[in-house]
N, CA, C and O atoms as CSV, one atom per row, in Angstrom:
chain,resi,resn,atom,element,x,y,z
A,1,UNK,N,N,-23.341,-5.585,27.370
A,1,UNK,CA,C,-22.305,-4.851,26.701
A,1,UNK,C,C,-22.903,-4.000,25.602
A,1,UNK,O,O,-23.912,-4.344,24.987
A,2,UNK,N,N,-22.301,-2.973,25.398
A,2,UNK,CA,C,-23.159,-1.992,24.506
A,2,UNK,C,C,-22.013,-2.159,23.342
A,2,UNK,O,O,-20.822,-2.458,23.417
A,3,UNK,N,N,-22.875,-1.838,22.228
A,3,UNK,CA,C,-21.988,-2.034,20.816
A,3,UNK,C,C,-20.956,-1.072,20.739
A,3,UNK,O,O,-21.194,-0.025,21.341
A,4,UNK,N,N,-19.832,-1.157,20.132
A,4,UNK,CA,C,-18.655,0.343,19.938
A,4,UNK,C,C,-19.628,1.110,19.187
A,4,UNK,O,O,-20.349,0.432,18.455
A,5,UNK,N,N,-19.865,2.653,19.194
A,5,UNK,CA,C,-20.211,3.499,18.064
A,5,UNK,C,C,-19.176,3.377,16.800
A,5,UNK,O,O,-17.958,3.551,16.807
A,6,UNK,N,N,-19.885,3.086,15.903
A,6,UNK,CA,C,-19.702,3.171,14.779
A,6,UNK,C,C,-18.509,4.065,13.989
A,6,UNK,O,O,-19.110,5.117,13.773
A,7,UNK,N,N,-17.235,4.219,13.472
A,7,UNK,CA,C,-15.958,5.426,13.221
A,7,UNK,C,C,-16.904,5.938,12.493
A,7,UNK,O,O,-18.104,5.674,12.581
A,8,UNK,N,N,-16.165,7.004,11.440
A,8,UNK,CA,C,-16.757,7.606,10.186
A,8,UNK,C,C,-16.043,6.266,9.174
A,8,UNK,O,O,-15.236,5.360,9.390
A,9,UNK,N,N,-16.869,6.749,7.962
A,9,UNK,CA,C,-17.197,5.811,6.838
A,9,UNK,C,C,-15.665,5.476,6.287
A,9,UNK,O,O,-15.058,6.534,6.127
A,10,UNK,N,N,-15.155,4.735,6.072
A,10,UNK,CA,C,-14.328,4.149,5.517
A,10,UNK,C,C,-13.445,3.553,6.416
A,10,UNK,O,O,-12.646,2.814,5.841
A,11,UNK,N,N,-13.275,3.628,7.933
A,11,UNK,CA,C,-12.222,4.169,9.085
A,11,UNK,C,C,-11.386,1.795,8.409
A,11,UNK,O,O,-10.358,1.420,7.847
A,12,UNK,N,N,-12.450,1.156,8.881
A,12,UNK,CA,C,-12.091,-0.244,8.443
A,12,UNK,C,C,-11.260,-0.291,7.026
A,12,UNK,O,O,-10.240,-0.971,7.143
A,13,UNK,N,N,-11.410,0.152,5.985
A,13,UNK,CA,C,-11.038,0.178,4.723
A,13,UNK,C,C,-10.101,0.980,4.502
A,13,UNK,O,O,-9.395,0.796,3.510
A,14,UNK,N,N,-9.869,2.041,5.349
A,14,UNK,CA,C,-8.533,3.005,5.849
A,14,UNK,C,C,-7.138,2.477,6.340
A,14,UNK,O,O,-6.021,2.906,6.050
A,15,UNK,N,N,-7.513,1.373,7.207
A,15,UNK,CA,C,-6.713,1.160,8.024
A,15,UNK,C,C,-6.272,-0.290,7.266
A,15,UNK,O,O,-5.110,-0.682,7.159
A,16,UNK,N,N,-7.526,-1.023,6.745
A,16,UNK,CA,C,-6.930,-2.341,6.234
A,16,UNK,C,C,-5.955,-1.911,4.693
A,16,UNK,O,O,-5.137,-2.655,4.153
A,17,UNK,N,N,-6.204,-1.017,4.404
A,17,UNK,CA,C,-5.221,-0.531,3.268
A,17,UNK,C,C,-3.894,0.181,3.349
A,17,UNK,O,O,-2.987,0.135,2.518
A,18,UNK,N,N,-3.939,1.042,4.818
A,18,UNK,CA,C,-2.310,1.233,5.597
A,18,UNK,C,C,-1.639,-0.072,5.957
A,18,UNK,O,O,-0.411,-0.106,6.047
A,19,UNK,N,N,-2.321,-1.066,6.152
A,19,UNK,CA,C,-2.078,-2.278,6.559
A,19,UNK,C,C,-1.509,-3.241,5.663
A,19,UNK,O,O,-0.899,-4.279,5.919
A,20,UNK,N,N,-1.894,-2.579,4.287
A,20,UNK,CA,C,-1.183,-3.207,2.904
A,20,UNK,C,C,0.055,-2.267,2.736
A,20,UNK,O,O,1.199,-2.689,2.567
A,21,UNK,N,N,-0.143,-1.517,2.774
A,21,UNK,CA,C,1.040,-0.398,2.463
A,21,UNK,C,C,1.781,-1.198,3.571
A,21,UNK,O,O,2.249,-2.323,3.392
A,22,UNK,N,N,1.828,-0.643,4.497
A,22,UNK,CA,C,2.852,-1.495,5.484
A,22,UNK,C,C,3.756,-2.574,5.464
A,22,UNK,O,O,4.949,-2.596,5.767
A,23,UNK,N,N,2.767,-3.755,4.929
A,23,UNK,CA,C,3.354,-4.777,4.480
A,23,UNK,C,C,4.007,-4.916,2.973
A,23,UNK,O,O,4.875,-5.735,2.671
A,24,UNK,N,N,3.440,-3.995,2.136
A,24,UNK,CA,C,4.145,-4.465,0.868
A,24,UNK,C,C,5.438,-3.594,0.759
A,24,UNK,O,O,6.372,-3.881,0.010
A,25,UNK,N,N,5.397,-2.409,1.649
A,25,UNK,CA,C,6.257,-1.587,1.732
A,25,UNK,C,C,7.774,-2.033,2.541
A,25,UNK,O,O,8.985,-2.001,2.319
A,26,UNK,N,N,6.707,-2.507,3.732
A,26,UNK,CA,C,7.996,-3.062,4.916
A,26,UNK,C,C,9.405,-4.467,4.551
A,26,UNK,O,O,10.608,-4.644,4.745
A,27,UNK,N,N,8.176,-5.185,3.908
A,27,UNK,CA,C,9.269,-6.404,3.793
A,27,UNK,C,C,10.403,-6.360,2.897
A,27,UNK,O,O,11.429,-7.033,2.802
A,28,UNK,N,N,9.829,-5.181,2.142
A,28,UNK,CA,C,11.223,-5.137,1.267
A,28,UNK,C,C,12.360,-4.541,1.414
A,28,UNK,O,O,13.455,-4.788,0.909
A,29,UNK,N,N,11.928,-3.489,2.364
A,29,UNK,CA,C,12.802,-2.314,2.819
A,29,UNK,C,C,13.498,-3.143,4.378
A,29,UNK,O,O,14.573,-2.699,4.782
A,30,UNK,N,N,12.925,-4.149,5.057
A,30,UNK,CA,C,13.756,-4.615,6.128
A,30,UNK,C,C,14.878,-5.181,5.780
A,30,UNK,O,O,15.964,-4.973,6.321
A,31,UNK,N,N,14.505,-6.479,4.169
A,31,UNK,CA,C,15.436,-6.845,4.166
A,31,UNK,C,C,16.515,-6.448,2.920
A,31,UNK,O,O,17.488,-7.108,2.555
A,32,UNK,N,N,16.113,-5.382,2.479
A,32,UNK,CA,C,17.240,-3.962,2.370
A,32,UNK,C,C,18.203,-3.567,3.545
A,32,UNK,O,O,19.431,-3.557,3.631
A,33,UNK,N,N,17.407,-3.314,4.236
A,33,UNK,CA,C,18.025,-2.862,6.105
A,33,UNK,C,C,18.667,-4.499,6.399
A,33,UNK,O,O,19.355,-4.467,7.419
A,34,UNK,N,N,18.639,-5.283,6.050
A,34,UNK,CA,C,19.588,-6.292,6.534
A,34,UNK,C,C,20.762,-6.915,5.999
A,34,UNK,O,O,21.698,-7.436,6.605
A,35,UNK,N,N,20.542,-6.763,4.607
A,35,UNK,CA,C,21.399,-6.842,3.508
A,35,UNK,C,C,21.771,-5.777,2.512
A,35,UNK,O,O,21.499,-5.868,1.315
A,36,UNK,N,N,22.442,-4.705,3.091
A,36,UNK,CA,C,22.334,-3.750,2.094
A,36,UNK,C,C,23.157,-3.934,0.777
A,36,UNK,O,O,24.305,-3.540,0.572
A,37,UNK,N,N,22.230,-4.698,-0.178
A,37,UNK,CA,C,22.964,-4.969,-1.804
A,37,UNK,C,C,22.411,-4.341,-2.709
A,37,UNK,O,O,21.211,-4.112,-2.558
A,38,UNK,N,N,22.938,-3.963,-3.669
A,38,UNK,CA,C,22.250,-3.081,-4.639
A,38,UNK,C,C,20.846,-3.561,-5.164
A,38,UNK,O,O,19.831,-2.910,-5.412
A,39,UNK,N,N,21.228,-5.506,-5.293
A,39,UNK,CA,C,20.024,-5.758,-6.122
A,39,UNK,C,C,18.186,-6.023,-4.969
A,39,UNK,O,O,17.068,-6.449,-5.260
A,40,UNK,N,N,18.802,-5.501,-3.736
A,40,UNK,CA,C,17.555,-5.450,-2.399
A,40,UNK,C,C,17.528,-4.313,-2.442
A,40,UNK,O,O,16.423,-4.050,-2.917
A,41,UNK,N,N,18.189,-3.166,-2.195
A,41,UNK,CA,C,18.293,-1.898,-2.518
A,41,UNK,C,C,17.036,-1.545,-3.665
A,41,UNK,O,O,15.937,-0.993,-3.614
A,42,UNK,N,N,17.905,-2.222,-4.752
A,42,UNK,CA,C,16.839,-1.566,-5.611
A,42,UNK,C,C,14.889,-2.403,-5.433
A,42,UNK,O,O,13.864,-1.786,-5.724
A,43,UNK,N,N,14.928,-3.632,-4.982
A,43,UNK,CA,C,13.692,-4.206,-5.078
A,43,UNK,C,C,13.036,-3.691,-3.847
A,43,UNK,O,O,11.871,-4.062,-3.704
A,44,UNK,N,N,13.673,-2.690,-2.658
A,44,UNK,CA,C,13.102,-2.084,-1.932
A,44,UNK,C,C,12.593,-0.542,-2.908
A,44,UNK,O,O,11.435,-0.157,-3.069
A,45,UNK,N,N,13.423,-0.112,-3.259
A,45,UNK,CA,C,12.783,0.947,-3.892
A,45,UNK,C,C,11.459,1.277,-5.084
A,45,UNK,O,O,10.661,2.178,-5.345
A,46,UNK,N,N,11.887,-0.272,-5.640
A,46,UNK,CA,C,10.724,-0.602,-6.621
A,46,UNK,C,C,9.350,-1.176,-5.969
A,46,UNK,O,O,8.277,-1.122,-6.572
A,47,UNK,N,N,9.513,-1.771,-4.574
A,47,UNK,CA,C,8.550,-1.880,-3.617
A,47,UNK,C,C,7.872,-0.993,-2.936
A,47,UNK,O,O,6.677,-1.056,-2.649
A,48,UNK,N,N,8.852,0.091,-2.591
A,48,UNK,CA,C,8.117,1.236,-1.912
A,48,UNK,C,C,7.227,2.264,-3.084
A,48,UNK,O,O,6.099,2.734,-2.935
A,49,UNK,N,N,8.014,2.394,-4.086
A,49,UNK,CA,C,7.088,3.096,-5.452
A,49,UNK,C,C,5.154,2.334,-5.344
A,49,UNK,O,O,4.055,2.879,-5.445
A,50,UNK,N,N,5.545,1.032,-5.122
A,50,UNK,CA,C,4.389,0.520,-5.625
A,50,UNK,C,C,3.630,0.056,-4.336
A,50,UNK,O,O,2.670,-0.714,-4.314
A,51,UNK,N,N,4.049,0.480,-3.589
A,51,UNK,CA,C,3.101,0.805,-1.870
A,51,UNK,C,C,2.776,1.879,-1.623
A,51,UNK,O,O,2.467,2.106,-0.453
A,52,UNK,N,N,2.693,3.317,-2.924
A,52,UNK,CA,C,1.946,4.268,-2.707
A,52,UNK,C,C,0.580,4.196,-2.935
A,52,UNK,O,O,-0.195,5.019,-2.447
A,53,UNK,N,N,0.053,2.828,-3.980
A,53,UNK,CA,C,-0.987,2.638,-4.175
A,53,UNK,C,C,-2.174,2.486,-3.131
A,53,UNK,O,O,-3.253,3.055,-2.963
A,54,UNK,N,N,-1.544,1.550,-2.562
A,54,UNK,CA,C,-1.720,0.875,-1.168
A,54,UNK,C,C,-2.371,1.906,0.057
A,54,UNK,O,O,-3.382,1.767,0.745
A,55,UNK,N,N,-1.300,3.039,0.018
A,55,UNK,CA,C,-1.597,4.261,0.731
A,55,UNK,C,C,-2.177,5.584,0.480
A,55,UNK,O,O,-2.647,6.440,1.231
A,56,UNK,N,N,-1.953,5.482,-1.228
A,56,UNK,CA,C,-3.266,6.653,-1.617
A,56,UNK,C,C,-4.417,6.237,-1.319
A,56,UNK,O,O,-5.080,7.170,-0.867
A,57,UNK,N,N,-5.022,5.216,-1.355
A,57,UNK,CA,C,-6.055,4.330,-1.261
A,57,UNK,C,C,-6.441,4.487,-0.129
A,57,UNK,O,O,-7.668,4.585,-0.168
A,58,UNK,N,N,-5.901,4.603,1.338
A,58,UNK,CA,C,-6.023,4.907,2.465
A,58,UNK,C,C,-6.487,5.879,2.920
A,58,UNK,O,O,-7.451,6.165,3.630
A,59,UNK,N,N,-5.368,6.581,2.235
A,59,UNK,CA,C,-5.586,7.919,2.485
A,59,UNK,C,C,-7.032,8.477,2.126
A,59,UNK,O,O,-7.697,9.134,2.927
A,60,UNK,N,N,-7.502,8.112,0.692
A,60,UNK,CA,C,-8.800,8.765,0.070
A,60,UNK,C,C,-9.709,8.044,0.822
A,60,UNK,O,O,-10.590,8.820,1.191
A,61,UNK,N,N,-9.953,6.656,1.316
A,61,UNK,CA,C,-10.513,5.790,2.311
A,61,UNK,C,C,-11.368,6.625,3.413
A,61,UNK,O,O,-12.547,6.770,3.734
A,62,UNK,N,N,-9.759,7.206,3.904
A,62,UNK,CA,C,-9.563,8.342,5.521
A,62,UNK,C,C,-10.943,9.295,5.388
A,62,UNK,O,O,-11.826,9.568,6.202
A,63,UNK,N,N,-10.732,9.656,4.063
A,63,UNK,CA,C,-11.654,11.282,3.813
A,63,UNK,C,C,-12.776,10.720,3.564
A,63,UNK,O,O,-13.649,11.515,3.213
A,64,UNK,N,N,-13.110,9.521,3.621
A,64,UNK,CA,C,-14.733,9.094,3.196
A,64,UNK,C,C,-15.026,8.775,1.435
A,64,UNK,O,O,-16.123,8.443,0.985
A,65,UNK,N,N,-13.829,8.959,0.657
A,65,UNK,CA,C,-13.906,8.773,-0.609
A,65,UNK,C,C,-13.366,7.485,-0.955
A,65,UNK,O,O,-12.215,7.301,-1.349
A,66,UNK,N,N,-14.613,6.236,-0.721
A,66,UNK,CA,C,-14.656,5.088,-0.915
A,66,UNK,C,C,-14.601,4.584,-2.173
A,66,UNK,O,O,-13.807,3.800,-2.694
A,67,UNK,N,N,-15.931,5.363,-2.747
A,67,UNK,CA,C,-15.357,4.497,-4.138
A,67,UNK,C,C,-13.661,5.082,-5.053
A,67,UNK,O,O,-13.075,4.528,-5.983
A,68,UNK,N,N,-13.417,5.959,-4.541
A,68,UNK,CA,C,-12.275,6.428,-5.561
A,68,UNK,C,C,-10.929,5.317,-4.640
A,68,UNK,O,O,-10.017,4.679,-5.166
A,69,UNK,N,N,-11.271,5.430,-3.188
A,69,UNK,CA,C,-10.120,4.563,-2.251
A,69,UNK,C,C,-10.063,2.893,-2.994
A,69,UNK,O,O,-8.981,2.313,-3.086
A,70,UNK,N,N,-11.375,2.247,-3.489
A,70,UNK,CA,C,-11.246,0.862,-3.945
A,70,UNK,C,C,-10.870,1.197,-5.200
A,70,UNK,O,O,-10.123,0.396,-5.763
A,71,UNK,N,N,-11.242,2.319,-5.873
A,71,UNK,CA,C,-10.598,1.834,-7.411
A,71,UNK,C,C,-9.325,2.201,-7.656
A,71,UNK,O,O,-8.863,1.716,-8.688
A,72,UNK,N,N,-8.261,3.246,-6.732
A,72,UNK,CA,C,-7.255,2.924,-6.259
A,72,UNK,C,C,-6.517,1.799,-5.812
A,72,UNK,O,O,-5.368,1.536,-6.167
A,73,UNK,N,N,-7.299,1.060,-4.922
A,73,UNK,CA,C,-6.585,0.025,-4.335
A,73,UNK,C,C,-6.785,-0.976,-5.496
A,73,UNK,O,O,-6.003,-1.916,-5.355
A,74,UNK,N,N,-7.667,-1.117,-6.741
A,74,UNK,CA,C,-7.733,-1.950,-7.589
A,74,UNK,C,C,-6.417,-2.088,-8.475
A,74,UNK,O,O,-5.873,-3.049,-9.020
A,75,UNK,N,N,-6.136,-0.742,-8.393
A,75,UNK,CA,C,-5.105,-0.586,-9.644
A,75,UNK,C,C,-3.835,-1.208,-9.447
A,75,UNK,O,O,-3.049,-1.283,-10.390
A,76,UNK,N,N,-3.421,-1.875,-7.792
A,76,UNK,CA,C,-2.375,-2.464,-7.257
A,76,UNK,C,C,-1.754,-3.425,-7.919
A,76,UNK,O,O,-0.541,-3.263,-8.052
A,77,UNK,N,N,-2.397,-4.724,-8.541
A,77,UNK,CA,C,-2.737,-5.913,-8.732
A,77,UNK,C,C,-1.865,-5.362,-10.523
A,77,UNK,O,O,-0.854,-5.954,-10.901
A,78,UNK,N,N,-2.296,-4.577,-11.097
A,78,UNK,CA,C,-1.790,-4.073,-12.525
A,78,UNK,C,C,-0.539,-3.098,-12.586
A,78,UNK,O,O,0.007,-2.896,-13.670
A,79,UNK,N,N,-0.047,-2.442,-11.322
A,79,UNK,CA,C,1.083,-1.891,-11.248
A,79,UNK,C,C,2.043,-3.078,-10.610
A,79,UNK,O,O,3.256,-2.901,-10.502
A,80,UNK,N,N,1.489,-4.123,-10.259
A,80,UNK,CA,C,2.599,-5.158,-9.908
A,80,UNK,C,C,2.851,-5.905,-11.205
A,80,UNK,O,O,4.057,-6.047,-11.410
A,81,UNK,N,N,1.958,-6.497,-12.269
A,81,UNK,CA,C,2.095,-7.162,-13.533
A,81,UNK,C,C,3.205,-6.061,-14.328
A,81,UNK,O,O,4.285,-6.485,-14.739
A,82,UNK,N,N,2.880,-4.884,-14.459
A,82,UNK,CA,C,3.357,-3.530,-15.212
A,82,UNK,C,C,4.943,-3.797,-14.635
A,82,UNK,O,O,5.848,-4.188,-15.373
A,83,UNK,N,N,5.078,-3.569,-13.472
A,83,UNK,CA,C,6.439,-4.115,-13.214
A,83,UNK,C,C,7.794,-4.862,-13.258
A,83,UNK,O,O,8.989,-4.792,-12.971
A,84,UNK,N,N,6.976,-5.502,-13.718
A,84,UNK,CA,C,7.726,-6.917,-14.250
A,84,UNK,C,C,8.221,-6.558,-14.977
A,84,UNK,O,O,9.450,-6.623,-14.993
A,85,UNK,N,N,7.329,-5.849,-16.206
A,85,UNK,CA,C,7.611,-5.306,-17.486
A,85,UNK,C,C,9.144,-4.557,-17.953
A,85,UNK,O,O,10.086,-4.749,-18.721
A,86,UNK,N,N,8.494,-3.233,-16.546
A,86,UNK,CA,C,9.262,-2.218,-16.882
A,86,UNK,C,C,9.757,-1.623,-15.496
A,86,UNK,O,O,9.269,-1.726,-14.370
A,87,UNK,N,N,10.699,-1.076,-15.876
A,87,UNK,CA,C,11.475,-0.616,-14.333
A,87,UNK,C,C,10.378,0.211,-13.472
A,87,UNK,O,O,9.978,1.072,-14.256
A,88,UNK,N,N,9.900,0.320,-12.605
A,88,UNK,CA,C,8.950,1.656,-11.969
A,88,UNK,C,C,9.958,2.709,-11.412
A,88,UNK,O,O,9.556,3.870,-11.329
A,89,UNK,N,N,11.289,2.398,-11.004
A,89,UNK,CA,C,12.086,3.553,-11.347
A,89,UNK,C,C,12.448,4.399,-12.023
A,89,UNK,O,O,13.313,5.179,-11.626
């Protein structure tokens, strides 16, 4: 068996970070879509704000701009504490 060729540089770190977006994005917004109440409503919207991180990160990943894609994806972890705080709406 011959090895897969290799993607371009980040393609793993691209995809495992759409893969966060996805999930931090999705679960909140389904069960928005299942219960539509103001107070899921709004924790979908305050979820999806804070799954752009997730996906800028990807995105810069995509283009080969690794280190700027991890120190993006670092900043996740402190816009979720920040939250708590203060509305991200």
């Amino acid at each position: 068996m011959a090895a897969a060729a290799p993607g371009p540089p980040g393609t793993t770190l691209a995809a495992a970070l759409a893969a966060g977006y996805a999930l931090s994005a999705g679960r909140p917004f389904l069960h928005a879509a299942l219960n539509p109440s103001p107070q899921l409503t709004g924790r979908a919207v305050g979820g999806g704000i804070r799954a752009m991180i997730p996906l800028q990160g990807a995105l810069a990943a995509r283009t080969g701009a690794l280190g700027a894609a991890l120190a993006t994806a670092a900043l996740a972890p402190l816009a979720k504490a920040l939250s708590r705080r203060v509305n991200p709406t």
